[in-house]
C-alpha positions as CSV (number, residue, x, y, z in Angstrom):
1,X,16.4,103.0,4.6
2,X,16.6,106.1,2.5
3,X,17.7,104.4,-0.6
4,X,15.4,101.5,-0.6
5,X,12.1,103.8,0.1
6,X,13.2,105.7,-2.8
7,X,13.8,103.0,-5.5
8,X,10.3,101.9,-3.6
9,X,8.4,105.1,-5.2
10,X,10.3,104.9,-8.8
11,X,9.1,101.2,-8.7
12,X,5.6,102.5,-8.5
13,X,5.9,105.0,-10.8
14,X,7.1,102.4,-13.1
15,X,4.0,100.3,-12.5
16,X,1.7,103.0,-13.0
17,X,2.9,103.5,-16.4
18,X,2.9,100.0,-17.1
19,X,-0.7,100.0,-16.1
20,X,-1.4,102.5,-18.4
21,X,-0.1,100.5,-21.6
22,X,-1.9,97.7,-20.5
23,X,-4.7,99.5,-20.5
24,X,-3.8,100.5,-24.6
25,X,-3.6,96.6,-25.1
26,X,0.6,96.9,-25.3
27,X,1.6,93.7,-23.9
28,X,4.6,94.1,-21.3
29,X,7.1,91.8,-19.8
30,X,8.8,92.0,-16.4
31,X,12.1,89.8,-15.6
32,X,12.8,89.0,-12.4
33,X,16.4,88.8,-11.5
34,X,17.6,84.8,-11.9
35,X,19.1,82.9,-8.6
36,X,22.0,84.4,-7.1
37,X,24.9,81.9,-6.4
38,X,26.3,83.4,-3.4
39,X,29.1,80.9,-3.0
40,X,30.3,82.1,-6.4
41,X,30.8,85.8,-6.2
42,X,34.2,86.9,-6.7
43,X,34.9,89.5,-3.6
44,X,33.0,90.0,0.0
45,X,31.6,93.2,-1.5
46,X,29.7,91.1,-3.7
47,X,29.1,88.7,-1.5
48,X,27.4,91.4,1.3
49,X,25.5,93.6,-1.5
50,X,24.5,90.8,-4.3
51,X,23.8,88.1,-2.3
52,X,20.8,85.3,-2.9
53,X,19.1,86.5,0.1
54,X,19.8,90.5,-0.4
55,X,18.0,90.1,-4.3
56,X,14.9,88.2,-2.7
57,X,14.4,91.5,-0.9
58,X,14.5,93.1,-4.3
59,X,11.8,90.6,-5.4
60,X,9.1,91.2,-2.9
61,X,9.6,94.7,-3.1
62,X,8.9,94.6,-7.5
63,X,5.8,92.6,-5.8
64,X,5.5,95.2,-3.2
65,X,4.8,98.2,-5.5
66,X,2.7,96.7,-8.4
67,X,4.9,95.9,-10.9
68,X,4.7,92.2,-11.3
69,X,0.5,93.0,-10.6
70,X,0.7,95.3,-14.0
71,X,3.2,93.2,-16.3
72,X,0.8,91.1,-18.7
73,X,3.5,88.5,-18.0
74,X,6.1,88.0,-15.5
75,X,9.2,85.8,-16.6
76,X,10.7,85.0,-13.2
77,X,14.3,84.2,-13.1
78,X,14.1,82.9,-9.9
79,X,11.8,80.1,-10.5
80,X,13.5,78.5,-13.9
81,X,17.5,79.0,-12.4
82,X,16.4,77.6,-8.6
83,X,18.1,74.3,-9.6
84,X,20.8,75.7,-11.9
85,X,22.2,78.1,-9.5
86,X,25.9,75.8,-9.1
87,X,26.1,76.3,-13.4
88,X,26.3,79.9,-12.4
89,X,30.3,80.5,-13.3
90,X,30.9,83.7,-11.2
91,X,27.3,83.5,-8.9
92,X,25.4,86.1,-11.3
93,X,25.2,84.9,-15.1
94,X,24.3,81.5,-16.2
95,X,25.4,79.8,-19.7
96,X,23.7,80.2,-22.8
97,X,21.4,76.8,-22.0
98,X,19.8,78.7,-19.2
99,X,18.9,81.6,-21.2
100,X,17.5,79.7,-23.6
101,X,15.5,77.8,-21.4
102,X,13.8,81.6,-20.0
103,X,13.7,82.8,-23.9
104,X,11.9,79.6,-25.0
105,X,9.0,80.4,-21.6
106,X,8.8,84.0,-23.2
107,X,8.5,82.8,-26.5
108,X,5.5,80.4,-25.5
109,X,3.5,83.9,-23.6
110,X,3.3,85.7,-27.1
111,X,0.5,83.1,-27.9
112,X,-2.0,84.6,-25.2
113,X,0.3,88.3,-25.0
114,X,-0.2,89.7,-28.6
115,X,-3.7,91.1,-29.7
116,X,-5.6,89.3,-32.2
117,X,-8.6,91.6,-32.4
118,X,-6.6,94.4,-33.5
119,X,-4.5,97.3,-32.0
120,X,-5.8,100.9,-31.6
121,X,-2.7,103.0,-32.6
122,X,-3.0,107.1,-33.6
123,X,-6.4,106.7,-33.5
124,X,-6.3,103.6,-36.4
125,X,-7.1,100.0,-35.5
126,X,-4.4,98.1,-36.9
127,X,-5.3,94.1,-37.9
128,X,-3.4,91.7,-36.0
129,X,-4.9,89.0,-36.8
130,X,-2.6,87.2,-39.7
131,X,-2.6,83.7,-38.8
132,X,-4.8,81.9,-41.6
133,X,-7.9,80.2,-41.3
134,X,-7.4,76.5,-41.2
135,X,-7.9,75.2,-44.6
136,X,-6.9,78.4,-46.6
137,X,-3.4,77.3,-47.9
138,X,-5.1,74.0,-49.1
139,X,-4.3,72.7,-52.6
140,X,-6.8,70.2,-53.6
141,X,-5.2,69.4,-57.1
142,X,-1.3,68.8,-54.8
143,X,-3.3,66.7,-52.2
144,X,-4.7,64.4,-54.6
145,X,-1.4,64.1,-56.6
146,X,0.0,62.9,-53.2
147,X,-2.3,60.4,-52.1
148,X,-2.4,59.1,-56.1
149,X,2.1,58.4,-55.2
150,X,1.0,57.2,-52.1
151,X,-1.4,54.6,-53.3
152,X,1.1,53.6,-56.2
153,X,3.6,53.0,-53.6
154,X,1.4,50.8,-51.7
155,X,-0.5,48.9,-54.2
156,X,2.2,48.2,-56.8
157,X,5.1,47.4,-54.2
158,X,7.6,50.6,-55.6
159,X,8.8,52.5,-52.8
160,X,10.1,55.2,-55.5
161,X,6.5,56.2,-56.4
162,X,6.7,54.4,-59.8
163,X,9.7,55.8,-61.2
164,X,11.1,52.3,-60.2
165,X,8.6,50.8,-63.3
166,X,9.3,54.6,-65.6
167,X,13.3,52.7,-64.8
168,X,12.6,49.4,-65.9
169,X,11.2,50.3,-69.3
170,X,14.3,51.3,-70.2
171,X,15.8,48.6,-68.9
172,X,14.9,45.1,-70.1
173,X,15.5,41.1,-69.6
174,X,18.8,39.9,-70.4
175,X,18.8,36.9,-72.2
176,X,22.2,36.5,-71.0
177,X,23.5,36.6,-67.4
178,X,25.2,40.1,-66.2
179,X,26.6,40.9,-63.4
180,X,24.6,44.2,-63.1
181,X,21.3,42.8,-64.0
182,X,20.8,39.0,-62.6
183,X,17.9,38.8,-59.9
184,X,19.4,35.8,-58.2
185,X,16.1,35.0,-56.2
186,X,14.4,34.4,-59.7
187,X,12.9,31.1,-59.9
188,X,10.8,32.2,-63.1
189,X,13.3,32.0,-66.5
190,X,11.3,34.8,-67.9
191,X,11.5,37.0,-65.5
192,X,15.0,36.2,-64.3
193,X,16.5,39.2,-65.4
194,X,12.9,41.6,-64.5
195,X,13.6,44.9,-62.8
196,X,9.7,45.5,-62.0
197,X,8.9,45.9,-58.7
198,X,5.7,43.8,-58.8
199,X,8.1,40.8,-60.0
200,X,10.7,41.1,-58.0
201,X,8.0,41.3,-54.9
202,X,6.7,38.6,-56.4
203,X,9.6,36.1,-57.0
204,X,11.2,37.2,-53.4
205,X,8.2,35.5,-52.2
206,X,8.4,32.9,-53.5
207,X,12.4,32.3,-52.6
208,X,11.4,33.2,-48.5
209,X,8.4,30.8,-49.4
210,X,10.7,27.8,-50.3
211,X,13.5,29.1,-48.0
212,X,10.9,28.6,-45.0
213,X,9.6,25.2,-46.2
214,X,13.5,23.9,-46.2
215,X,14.1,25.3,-42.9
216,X,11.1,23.7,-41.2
217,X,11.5,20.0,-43.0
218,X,15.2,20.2,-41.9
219,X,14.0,21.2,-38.1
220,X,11.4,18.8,-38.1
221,X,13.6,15.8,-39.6
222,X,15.9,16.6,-36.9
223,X,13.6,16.3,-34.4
224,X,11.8,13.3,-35.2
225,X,15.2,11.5,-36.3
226,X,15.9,8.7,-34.2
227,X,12.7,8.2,-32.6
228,X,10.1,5.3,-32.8
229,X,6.5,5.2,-32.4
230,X,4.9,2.7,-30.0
231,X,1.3,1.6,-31.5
């Protein structure tokens, strides 16, 4: 076919000048066309001309003349759409998930595609190389403030950091009972009304303490109720 051994020699033209910017260190991507879904096209036109089967010929022959060979990467269409082919509204485009799905591959190649020793442009070598050295955007005076919250929050029982003991210096014991103060777990008089979180801990304790010890006498005086012990 006249047509096809045509488009055959532009193909390798086209690789050859791919070739040549991978041999400048420009990176290059080549698409392959996506599934067909044959049983979606709109007309028989379509149907003759774009089918699954007509495209595949299309593929071997970007294979045929170089131009997967030269691509630095090749994102093919064909291999992420295989199983996606009956989402394909009208048999050609997909919905935005799919694409998404080929972006996120191309994405992921730019970590081995782009140069990191540097790029000779006009005769310059341009630095590519701008991601940081590990350790670099350290703060050692930040890091020690956060471990300092951290072990406040561990060692004195305040899940705020210690502004829960900065908020009960403001606020002290009640002599009286209020409704917006009372710790009803308290068993200590002094530090019934105590907003500090190493008292509160403290007294909760004790209240799951003696909460536990009537549970179990009550389970064990119904178990044993009743019975009689033989000597």
């Amino acid at each position: 076919d006249e047509d096809q051994r045509s488009h055959l020699i532009s193909l390798q033209r086209l690789s050859r000048q791919i070739q040549l910017l991978k041999n400048k260190s420009v990176p290059t991507i080549w698409f392959t066309p996506t599934t067909i879904n044959t049983k979606a096209l709109h007309s028989e036109d379509l149907r003759s001309q774009m089918s699954e089967s007509s495209v595949q010929e299309m593929r071997q022959l970007y294979e045929k003349s170089g131009v997967n060979a030269a691509a630095a990467f090749v994102l093919e269409g064909h291999s992420f759409t295989l199983n996606q082919s009956h989402q394909s509204f009208d048999g050609i485009h997909y919905p935005p998930k799919i694409y998404t799905v080929g972006a996120q591959i191309m994405m992921n190649s730019l970590n081995w595609l782009l140069p990191t020793n540097g790029v000779q442009i006009s005769g310059k070598i341009i630095d590519t190389s701008f991601e940081p050295k590990p350790g670099t955007m350290a703060n050692q005076s930040l890091g020690l403030m956060v471990l300092g919250l951290i072990l406040i929050g561990l060692l004195f029982f305040d899940g705020f950091f210690g502004l829960f003991y900065i908020a009960s210096i403001f606020v002290q014991p009640r002599k009286t009972p209020n409704r917006l103060s009372i710790f009803h777990a308290s068993f200590d008089n002094k530090l019934r009304y105590s907003f500090i979180p190493s008292n509160i801990y403290a007294e909760f304790s004790r209240f799951m303490q003696k909460t536990t010890q009537t549970s179990t006498s009550r389970t064990n005086g119904g178990l044993f109720e009743g019975t009689q012990v033989i000597p």
